[in-house]
C-alpha positions in Angstrom: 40.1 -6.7 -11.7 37.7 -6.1 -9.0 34.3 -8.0 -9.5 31.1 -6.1 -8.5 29.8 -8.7 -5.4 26.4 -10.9 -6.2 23.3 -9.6 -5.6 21.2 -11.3 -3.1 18.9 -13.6 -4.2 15.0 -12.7 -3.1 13.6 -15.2 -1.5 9.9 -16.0 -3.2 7.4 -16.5 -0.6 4.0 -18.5 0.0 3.5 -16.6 3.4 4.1 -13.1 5.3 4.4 -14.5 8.7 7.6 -15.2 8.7 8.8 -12.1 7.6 6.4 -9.9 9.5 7.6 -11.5 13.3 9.2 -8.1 14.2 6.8 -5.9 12.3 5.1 -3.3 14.0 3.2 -1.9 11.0 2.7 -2.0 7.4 2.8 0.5 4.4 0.6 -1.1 1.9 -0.2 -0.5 -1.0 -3.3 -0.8 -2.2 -4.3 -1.1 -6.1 -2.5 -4.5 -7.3 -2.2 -5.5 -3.4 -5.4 -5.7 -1.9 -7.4 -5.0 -5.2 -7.3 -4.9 -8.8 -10.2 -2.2 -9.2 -12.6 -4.9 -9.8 -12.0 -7.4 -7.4 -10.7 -7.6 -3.6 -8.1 -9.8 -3.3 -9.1 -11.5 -0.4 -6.4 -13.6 0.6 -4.3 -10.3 1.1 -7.3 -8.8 3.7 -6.9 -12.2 6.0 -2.7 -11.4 5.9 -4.1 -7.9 6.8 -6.4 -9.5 9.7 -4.1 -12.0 10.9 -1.2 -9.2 11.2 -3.3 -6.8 13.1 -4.6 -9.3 15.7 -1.1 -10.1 16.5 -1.2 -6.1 17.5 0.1 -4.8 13.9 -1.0 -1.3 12.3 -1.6 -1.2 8.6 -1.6 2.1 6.6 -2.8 2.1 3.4 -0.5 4.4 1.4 -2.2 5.2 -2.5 -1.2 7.0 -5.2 -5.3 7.7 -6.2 -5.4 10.9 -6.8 -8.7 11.8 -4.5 -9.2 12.4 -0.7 -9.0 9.7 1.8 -13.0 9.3 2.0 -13.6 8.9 -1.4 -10.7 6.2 -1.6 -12.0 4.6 1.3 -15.9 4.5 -0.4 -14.3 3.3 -3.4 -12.1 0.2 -1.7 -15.5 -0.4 0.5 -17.9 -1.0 -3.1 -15.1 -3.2 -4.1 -15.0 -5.5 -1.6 -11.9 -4.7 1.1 -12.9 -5.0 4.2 -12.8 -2.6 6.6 -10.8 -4.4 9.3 -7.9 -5.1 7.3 -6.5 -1.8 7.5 -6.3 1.2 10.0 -5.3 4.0 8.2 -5.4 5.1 4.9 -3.0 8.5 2.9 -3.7 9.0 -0.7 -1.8 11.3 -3.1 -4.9 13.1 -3.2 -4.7 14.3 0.2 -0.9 15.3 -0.4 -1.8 17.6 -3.7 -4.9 18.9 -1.6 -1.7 20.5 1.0 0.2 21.4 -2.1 -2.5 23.8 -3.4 -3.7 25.2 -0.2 0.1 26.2 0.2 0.4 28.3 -2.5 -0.7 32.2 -2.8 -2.9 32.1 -6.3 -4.9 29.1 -6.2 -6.0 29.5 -9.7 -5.4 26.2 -11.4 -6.3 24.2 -14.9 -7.7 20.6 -13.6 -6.4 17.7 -16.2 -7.8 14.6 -15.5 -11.4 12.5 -15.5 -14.2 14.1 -14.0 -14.9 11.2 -11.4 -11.4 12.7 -9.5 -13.1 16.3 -8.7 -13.3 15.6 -5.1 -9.6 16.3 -5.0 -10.9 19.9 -5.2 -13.9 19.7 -2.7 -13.9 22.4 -0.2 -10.9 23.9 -1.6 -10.5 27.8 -2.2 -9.8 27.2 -5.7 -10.5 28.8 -9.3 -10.3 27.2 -12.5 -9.2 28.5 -15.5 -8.4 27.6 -19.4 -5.7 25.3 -20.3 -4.3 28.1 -22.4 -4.0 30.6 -19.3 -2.9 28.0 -16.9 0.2 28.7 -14.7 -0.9 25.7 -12.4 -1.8 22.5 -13.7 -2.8 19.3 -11.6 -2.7 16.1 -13.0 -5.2 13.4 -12.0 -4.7 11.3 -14.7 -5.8 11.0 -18.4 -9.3 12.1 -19.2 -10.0 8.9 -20.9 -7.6 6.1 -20.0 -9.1 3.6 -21.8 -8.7 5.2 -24.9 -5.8 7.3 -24.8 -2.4 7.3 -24.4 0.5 9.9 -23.1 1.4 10.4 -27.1 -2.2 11.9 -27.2 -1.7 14.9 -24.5 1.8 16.2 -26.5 0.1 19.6 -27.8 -1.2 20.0 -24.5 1.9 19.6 -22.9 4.1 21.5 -25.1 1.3 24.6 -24.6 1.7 24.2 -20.6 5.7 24.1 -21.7 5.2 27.5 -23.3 3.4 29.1 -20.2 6.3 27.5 -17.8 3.0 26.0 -16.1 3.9 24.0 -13.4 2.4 20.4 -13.0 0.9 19.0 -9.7 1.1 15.2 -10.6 -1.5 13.8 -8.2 -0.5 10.4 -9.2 2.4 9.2 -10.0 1.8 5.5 -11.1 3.0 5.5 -14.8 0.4 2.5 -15.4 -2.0 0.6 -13.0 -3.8 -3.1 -13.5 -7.8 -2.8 -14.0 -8.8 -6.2 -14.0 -6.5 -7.7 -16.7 -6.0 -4.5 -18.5 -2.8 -1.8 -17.9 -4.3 1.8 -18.4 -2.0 4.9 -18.2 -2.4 7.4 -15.3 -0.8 10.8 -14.0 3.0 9.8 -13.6 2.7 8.6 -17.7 1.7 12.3 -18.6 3.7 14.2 -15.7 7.1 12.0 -17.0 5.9 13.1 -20.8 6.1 17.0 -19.4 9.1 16.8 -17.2 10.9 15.1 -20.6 10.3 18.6 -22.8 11.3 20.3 -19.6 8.2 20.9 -17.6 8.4 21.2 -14.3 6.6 18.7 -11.7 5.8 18.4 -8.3 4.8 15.0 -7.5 2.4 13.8 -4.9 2.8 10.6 -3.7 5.3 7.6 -3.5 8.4 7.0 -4.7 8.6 10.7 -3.1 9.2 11.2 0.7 6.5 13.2 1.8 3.9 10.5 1.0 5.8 7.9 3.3 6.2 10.5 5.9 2.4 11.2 6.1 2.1 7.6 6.5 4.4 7.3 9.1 3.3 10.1 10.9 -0.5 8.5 11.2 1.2 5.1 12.1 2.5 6.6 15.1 -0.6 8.3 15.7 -2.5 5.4 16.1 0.6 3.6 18.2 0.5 6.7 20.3 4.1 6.9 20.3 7.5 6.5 17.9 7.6 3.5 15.2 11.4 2.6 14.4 11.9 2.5 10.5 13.8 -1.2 10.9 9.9 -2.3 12.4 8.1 -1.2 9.6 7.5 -3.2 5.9 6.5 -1.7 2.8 4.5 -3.8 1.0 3.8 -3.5 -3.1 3.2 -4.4 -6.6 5.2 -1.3 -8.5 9.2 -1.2 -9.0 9.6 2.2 -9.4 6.9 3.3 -6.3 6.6 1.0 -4.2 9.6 -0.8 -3.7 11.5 2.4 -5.0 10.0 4.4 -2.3 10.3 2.2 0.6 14.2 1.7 0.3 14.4 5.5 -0.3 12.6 6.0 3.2 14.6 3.4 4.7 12.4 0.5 5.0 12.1 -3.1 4.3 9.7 -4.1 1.4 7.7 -7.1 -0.1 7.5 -7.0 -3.5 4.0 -8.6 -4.4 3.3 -9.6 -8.5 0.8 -8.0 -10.5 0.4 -7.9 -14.3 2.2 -4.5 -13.8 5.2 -6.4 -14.3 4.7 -10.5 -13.9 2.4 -12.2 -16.5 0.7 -15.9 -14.9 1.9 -17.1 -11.9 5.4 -15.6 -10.4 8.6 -18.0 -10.2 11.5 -18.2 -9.3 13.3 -17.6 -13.1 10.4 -14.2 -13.7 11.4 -12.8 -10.4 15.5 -13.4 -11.4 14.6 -11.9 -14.6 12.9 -9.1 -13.5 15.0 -7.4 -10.5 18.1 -8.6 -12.9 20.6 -5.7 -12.5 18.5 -3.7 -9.6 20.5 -3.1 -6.8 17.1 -1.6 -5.2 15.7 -5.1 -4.1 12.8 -6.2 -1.8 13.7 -8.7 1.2 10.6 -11.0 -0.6 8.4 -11.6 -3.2 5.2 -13.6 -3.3 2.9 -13.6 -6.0 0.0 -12.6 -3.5 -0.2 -11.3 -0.4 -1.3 -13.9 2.1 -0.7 -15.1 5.4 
């Protein structure tokens, strides 16, 4: 009988350095890496610094479904500092290039009222959830209340117009402070489950880490080989998804998105058991 070969084990890390010698630039995530919507995690902004003034470029690559500049106001109120990073692509930026793409711009907006900027400046009309044809996702309208389960009528009546969904985020959960709340990817997977159709904006998908690359190498002013670049994230199925589907290394980095208390060698076994999708490291924060 032939025996499937052993997966690698992933080493667990206390620093990037090491791992980030040939590095030419980061893809880094940003909620669960350098923040958890509360509170900057610091020691990940000095692995930011350190990496930069050895000549690195670091793109921030979120799935926050809003423009650059209100992502960038946001991380600045929290704390991040604005030397750790060089660039920053959100998914709101992608979905903002998916609607101005499209002929009839009219469009039913489901998500929380603080992610209208996604619509700034944009020839757009809203309509009624019952007449929509075009639906974009941003998230739930209350996420600390409701759950997926909730939005079923909704979605089976977008079902019923073959509306399709713009998911403008597709994390299925995120941390907030020590609490997992539901956003866009929880309600977009709910509608492509009764057969909705979805376009999603932002990773695991390829556009998102080819916008990133794209302002990587304009900032390098020339060509960024894939084998120099690391991924770096908190989310199975995004982040370290996404980065081996664009080609890249990745640094898996533990959040209560998937790791409760500290991260060991037995949680990280346990949790990448069977996943032939694996990340060259793992530390339980980023730091340098």
């Amino acid at each position: 009988m032939k025996q499937t070969p052993a997966l690698a084990a992933i080493p667990l890390l206390s620093s990037v350095a090491g791992l980030a010698a040939s590095d030419e630039a980061w893809i880094c995530d940003i909620w669960g890496v350098m923040h958890n919507g509360i509170v900057p995690f610091l020691p990940a902004a000095e692995a930011a610094r350190a990496f930069r003034a050895r000549g690195g470029i670091v793109c921030l690559l979120t799935n926050a479904p809003r423009p650059r500049e209100s992502v960038i106001a946001q991380i600045d109120g929290i704390g991040v500092p604005r030397d750790a990073w060089d660039a920053v692509v959100t998914s709101g930026d992608l979905t903002c290039s998916i609607i101005t793409g499209r002929a009839d711009r009219s469009l039913y907006h489901l998500g929380p009222a603080r992610d209208a900027a996604i619509f700034e400046g944009l020839d757009v009309e809203f309509v009624a959830a019952e007449a929509a044809r075009l639906v974009v996702c941003s998230g739930l309208f209350d996420d600390e209340t409701e759950t997926p389960a909730d939005y079923a009528d909704a979605l089976a009546r977008f079902r019923a117009n073959d509306a399709l969904m713009v998911c403008a985020n597709p994390d299925i959960v995120v941390e907030r402070g020590h609490t997992l709340v539901y956003c866009a990817g929880a309600l977009a997977e709910a509608y492509e489950a009764i057969g909705g159709r979805v376009i999603w904006a932002g990773k695991p998908h390829l556009p998102a880490y080819d916008a990133a690359l794209a302002a990587i190498e304009r900032i390098k002013g020339r060509p960024v080989a894939k084998d120099h670049l690391l991924a770096i994230g908190d989310a199975l199925r995004t982040d370290i998804a996404g980065a081996a589907n664009f080609g890249v290394r990745s640094l898996f980095i533990a959040s209560a998105l998937h790791v409760q208390g500290p991260l060991d060698k037995a949680k990280l076994d346990a949790l990448f058991a069977g996943h032939v999708v694996r990340p060259v490291g793992a530390m339980d924060g980023l730091a340098w």
